[in-house]
C-alpha positions as CSV (number, residue, x, y, z in Angstrom):
1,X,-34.0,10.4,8.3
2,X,-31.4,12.3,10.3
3,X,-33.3,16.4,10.9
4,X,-32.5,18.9,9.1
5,X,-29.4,21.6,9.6
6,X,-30.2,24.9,11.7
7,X,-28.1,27.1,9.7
8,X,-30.1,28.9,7.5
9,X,-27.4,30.5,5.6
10,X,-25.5,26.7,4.9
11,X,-29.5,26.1,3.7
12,X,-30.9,29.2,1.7
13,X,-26.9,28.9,0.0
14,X,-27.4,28.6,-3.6
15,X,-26.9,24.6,-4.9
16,X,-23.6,24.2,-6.7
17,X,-24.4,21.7,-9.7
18,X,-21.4,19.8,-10.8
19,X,-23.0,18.0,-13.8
20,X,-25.7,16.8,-15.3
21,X,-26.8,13.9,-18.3
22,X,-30.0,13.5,-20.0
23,X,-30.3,9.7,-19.9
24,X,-33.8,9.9,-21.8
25,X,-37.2,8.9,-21.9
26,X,-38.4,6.2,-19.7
27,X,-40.3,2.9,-20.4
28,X,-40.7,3.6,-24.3
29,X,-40.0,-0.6,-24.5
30,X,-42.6,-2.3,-23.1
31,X,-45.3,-5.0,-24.1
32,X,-47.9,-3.1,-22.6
33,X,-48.7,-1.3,-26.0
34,X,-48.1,2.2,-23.8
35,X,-47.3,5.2,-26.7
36,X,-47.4,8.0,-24.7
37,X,-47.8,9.2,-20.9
38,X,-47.5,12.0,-18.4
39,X,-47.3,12.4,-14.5
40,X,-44.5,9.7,-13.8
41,X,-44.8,10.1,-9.6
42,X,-43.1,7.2,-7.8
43,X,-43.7,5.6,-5.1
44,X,-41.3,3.5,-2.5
45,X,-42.6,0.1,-2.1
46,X,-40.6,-2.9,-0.2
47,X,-37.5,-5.1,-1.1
48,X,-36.6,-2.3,-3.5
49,X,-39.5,-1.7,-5.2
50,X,-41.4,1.2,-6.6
51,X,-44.9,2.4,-7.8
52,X,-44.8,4.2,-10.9
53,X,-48.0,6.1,-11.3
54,X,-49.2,7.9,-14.6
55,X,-52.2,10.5,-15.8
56,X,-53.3,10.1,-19.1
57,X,-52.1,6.8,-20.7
58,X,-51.9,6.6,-24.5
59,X,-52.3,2.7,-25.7
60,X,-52.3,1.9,-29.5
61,X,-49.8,1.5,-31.7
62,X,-46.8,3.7,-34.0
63,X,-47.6,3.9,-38.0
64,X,-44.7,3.4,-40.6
65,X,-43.8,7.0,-40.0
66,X,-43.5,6.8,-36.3
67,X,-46.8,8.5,-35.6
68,X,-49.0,7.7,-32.5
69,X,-52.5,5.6,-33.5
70,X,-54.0,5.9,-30.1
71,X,-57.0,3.3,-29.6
72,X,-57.5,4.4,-25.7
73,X,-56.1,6.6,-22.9
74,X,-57.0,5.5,-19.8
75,X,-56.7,8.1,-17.0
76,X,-54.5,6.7,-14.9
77,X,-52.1,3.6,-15.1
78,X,-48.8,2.4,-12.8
79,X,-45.6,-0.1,-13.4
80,X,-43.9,-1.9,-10.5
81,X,-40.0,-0.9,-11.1
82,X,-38.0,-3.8,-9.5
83,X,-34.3,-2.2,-9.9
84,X,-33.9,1.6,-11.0
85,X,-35.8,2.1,-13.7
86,X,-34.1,-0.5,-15.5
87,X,-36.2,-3.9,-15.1
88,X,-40.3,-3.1,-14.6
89,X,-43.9,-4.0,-15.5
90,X,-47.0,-2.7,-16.1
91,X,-49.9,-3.1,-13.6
92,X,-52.4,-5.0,-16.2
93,X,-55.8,-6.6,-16.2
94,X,-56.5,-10.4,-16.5
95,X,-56.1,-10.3,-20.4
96,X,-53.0,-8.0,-20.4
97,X,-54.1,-5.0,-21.1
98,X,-53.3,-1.5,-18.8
99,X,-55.3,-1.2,-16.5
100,X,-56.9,2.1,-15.0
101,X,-55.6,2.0,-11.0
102,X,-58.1,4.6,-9.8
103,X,-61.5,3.2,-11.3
104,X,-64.3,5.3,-12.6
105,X,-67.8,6.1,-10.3
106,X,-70.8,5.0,-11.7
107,X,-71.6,8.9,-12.3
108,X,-68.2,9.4,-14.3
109,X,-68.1,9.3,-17.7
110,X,-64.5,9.0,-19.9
111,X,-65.5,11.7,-22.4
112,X,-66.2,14.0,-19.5
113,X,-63.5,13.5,-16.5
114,X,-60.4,12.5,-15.8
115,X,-58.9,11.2,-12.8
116,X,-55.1,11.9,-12.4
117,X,-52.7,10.5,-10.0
118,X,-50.8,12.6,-7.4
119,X,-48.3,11.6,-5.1
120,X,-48.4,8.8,-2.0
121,X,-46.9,6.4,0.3
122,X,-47.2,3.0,1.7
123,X,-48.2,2.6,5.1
124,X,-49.1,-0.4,6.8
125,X,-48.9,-2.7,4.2
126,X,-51.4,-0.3,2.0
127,X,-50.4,2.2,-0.7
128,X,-52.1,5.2,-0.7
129,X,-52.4,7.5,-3.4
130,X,-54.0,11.1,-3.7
131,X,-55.3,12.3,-6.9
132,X,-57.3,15.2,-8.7
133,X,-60.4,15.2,-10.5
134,X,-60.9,17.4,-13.8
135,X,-64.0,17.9,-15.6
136,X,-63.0,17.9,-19.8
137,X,-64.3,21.3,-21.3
138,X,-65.0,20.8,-24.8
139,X,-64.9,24.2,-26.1
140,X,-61.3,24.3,-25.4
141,X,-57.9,22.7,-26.7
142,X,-55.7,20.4,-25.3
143,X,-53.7,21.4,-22.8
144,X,-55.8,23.8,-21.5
145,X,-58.8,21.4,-22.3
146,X,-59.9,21.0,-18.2
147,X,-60.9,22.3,-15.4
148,X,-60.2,21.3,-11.5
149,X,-63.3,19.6,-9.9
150,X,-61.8,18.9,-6.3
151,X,-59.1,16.2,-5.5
152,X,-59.1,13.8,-2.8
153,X,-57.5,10.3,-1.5
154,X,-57.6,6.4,-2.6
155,X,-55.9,3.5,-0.4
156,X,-54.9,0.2,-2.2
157,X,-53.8,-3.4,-0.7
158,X,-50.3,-4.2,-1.7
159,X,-49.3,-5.9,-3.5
160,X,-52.8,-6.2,-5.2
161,X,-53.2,-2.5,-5.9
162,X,-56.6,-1.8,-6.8
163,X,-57.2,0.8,-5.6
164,X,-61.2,2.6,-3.6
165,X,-61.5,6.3,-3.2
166,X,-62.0,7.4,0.7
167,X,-65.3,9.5,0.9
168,X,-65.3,12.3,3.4
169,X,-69.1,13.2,4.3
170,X,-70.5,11.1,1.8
171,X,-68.1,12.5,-1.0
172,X,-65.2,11.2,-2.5
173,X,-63.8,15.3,-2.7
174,X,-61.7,15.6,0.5
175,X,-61.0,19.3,-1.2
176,X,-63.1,21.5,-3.3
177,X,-61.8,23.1,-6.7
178,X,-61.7,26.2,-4.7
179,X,-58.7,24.6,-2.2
180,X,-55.4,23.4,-3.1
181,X,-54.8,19.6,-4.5
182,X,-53.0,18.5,-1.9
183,X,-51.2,14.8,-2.7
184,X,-48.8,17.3,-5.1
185,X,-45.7,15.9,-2.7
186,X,-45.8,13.5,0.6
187,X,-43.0,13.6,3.0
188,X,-42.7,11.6,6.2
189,X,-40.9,12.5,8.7
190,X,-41.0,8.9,11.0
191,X,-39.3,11.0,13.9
192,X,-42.3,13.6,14.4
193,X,-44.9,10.8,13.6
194,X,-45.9,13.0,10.7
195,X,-47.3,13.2,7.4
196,X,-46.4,16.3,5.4
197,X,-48.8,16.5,2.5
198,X,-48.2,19.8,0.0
199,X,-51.0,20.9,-2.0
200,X,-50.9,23.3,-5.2
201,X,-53.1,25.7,-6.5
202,X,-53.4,28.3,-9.3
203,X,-54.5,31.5,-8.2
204,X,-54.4,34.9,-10.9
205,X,-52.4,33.2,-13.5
206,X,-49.4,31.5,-10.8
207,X,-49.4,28.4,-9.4
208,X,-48.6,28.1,-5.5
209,X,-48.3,25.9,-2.9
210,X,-49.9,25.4,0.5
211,X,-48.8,22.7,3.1
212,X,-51.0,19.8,5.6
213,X,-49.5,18.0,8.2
214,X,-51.1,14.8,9.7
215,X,-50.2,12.2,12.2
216,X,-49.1,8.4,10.3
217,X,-52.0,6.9,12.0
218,X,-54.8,9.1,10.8
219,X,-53.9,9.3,7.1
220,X,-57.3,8.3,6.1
221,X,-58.4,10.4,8.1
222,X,-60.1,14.0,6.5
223,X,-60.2,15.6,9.7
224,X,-57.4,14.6,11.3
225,X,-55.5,17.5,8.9
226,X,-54.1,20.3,10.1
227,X,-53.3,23.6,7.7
228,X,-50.0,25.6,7.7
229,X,-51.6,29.3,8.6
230,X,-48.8,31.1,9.6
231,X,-44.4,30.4,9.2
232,X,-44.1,30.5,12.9
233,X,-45.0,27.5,12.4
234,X,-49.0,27.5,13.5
235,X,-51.6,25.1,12.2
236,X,-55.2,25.1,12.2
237,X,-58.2,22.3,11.3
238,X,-59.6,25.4,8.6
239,X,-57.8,24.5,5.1
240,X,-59.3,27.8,4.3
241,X,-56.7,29.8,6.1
242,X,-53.6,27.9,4.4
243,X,-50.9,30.4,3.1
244,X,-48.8,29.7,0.2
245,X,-45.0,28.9,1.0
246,X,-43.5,28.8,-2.6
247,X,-45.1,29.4,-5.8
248,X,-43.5,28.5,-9.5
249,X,-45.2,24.6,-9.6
250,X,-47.5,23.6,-12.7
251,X,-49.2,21.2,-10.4
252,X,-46.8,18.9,-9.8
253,X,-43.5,18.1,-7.8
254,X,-41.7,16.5,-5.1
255,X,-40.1,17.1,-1.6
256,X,-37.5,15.1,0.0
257,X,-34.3,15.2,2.9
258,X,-31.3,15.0,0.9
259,X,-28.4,14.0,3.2
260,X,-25.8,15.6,1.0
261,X,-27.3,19.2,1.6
262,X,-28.8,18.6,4.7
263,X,-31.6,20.0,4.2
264,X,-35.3,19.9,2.6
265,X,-35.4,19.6,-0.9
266,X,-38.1,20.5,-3.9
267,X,-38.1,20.0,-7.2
268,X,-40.3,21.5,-9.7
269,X,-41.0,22.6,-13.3
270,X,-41.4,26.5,-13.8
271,X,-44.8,26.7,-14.1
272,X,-44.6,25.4,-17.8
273,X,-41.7,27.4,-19.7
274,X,-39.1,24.8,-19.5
275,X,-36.3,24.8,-16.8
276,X,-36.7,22.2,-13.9
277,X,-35.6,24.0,-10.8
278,X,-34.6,23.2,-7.1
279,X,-35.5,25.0,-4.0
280,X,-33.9,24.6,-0.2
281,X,-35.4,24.5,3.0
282,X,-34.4,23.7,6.9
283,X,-38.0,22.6,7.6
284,X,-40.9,20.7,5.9
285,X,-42.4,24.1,6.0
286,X,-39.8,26.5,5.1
287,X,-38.9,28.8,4.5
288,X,-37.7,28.1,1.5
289,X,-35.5,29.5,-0.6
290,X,-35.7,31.0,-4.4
291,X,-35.7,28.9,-7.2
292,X,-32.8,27.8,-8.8
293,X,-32.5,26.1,-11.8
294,X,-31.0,22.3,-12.1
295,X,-32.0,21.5,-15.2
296,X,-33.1,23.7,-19.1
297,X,-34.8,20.8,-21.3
298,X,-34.1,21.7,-24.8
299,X,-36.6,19.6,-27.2
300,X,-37.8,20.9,-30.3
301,X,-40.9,21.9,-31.0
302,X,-41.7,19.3,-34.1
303,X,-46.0,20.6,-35.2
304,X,-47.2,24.4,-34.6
305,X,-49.4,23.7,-31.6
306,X,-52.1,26.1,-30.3
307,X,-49.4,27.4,-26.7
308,X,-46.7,28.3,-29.7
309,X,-43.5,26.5,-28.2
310,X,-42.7,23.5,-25.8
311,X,-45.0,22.9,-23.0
312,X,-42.8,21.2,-20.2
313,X,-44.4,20.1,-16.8
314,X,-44.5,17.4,-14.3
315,X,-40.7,18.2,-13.4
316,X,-39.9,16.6,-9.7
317,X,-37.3,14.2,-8.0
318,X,-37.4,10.3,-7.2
319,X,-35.4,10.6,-4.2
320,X,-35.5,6.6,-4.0
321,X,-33.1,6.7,-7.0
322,X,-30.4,9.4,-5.2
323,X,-27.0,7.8,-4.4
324,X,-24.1,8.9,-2.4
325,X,-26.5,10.3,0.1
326,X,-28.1,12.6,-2.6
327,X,-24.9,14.1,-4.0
328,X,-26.4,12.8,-7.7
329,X,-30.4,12.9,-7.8
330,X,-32.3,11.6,-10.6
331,X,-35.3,14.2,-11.7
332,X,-38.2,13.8,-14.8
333,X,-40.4,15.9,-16.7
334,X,-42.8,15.8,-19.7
335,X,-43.0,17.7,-22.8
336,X,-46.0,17.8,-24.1
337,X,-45.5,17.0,-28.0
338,X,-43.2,14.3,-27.0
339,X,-45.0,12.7,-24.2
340,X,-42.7,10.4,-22.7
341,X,-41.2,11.6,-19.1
342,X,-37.8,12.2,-19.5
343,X,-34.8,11.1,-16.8
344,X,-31.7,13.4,-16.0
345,X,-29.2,12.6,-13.5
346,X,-27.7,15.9,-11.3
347,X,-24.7,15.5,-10.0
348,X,-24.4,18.5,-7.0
349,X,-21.0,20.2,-6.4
């Protein structure tokens, strides 16, 4: 991955969009009895493969008037895409049914947490995947039905793929409910021997983002991270001294080097009021520019839900789709009533 361009102007300069096509929702056919799901990270494998990872995983069936009969929702659930999105399968058990990637502790019950997948990356012939834990709260209303218990790190063999939480101290939480989730976005840079991991956290209302950095070898690691605690940039060991370096994200999103801009890429919902936007930066760490917007979903709201319009979230880039050195980039969000992430294709000017 070639560095970045110097010239902050060229970088911070707003991104021309030449076009862009919604091309739909994504893996709707499939034998896997799959009615519904969120999240939709993806993850470069080998030979041209790619993890899909998903949160909450509807399985059932439709009735005569197209309705969702949901039997189970496992928490978390992948496909292996073997060419775009266009040829894939879902990761199932011996008897063919979805099966949950990140299992449940002894100490975890269904009707009480969820474990949702974040981003990762394979590394030495092992995917690893981050993820956040929430605790259900049943005096509330879907979607604002959970609460943030701490988030932390699992490590699979591939191609197997069943995947063990890392435990840091005796714990599975490598970070408290307090700190960010970090796992929101993984960039290496090969170059620097670095990991950039970006974490996300909702603070008065706002979502923002903080930023750890950590060599490829010590991934596993939970000490080996280092904290962005000042622009210059400095580090430090303490995640309690992280700043924020954007804000706007609903959890979720992605950061890449797009060749085409020559520069840092991010793509993200706004927080969750519909437009998928795109922000620019020289470095992993900034700074980055505003927000712009790439993409305004327009889905109609079809049953009067408790939030009072669409809910749209989840939005980010699979930058192992991009062509012509990222001059078109392929992004995805979810809507909440419909359920299904969504694929548009930006072409940049």
């Amino acid at each position: 991955m070639p560095m970045a361009r110097t010239d902050r102007q060229r970088v911070n300069a707003p991104v021309k969009v030449a076009g862009a096509r919604d091309l739909g929702l994504l893996f709707v056919d499939n034998d896997a009895r799959m009615i519904g799901q969120d999240c939709a990270y993806s993850i470069p494998l080998v030979g041209g493969e790619a993890l899909w990872v998903f949160g909450d995983t509807l399985v059932g069936s439709l009735d005569e008037c197209g309705r969702r009969v949901v039997e189970e929702m496992p928490c978390n659930t992948g496909l292996i895409c073997t060419a775009g999105v266009q040829q894939y399968r879902y990761l199932t058990d011996a008897g063919g049914a979805l099966r949950q990637l990140i299992p449940w502790l002894p100490d975890e019950k269904p009707e009480h947490y969820r474990i949702w997948p974040l981003h990762g990356i394979l590394l030495d012939g092992r995917v690893y995947l981050y993820y956040v834990r929430v605790r259900l709260l049943p005096e509330r209303c879907w979607p604002y039905k959970f609460e943030v218990t701490g988030s932390g790190l699992s490590v699979a063999e591939y191609p197997e793929l069943v995947f063990a939480r890392l435990e840091r101290g005796g714990s599975t939480t490598w970070w408290t409910a307090e700190q960010p989730c970090y796992g929101a976005a993984v960039l290496p840079v090969p170059e620097e021997g670095v990991i950039y991991v970006y974490g996300t956290y909702l603070r008065d209302g706002q979502h923002f983002c903080a930023l750890a950095r950590v060599s490829t070898g010590r991934l596993a690691d939970p000490t080996a991270y280092e904290y962005l605690v000042s622009p210059a940039p400095e580090w430090s060991p303490d995640p309690g001294h992280a700043i924020p370096i954007m804000s706007g994200m609903p959890t979720e999103m992605s950061v890449s080097y797009n060749a085409y801009l020559g520069c840092f890429v991010a793509v993200h919902s706004w927080e969750t009021v519909g437009p998928v936007v795109v922000r620019t930066a020289p470095n992993p760490w900034g700074p980055w520019s505003e927000a712009q917007r790439l993409w305004t979903p327009r889905i109609p709201l079809r049953n009067p839900l408790v939030y009072g319009g669409p809910l749209v979230y989840a939005g980010k880039e699979h930058p192992e789709l991009a062509q012509e050195q990222g001059r078109i980039i392929y992004v995805t969000f979810v809507e909440f009533e419909e359920y299904y992430p969504r694929l548009v294709e930006v072409t940049l000017g």
